[in-house]
N, C-alpha and C positions, 0 to 999 in steps of 0.2 A: 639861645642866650641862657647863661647858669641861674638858677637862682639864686635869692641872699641865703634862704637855708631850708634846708630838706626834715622830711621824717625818713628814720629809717629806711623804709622800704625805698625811697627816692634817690638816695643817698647810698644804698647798693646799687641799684640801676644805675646811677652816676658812671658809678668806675668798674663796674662790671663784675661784682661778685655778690654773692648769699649775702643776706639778711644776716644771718647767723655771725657769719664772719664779724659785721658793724658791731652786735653787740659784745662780741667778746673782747673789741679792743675796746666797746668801753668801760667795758668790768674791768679790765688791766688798767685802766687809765691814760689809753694810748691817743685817744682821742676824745674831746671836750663836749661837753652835750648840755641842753638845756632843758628845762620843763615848762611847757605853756599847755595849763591843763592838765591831764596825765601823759600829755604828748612827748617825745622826746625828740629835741629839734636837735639840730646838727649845722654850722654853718657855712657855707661856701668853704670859706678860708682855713675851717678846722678840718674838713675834711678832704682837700687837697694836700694840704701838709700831710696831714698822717698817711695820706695814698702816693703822693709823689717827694714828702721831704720838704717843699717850700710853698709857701700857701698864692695862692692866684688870687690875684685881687679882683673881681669883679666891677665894672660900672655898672651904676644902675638904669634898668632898661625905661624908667618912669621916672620923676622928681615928686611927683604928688599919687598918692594911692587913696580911694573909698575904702571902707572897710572892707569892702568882700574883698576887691584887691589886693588890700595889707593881708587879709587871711589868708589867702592865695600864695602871695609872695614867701610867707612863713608857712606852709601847709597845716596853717589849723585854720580851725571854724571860724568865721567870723564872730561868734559869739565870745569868743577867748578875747577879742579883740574889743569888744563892747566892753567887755570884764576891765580889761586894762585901762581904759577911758575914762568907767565908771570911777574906778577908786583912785584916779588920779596919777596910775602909773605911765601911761602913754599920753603922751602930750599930740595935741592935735590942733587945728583950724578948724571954723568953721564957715565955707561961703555960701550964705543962705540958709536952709535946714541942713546941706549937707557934709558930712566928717568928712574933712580931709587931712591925710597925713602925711608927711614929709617925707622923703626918703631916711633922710638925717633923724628923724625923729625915732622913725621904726627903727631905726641902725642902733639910737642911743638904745632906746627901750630893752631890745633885746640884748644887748650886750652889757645891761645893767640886770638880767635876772642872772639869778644864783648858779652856777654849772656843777656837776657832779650828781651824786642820787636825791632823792627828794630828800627832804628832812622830817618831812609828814608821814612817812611812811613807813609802814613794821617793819621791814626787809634795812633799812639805814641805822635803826638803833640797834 
């Protein structure tokens, strides 16, 4: 089963080429990327387009994720995940003490961060 979205490295192994390769479409802007953390995420749909032309839709293999599993699901830490929660950007449940999070939610979340290079960074101004 695919993930919702990969880091680089995961995201060559997906479709069977370098590393290398990912980055350089997305200095071209060939394909769409995000930042969680200094991480750069990649999603299911963004990168099937840019490897086959029409993006594959994925189901989701969960409806409710814990954090480690929403970091999981997105390959970063769960702690980027705490971050998002903390300050109000990831919207969540909670049953009992523990986070639970939507599929729909994780989906809004991430497709509400910024795409393109960082804006914090020396290398973007």
């Amino acid at each position: 089963m695919p993930k919702f979205a990969y880091s680089i490295a995961e995201a060559a192994d997906e479709i069977g080429v370098h590393k290398d390769t990912i980055y350089r479409a997305i200095r071209a802007h060939e394909i769409g990327h995000t930042h969680i953390g200094r991480r750069k995420v990649i999603t299911h749909a963004w990168l099937t387009k840019w490897a086959f032309g029409e993006a594959e839709v994925i189901q989701p293999s969960k409806t409710g994720y814990n954090v480690g599993e929403a970091g999981l699901e997105l390959g970063v830490h769960e702690d980027a995940i705490y971050a998002a929660i903390r300050v109000g950007e990831l919207d969540h449940s909670r049953i009992g003490r523990r986070i639970v999070i939507s599929h729909r939610q994780l989906e809004d979340w991430f497709n509400a961060l910024p795409t393109g290079p960082r804006t914090d960074s020396p290398a973007a101004a």
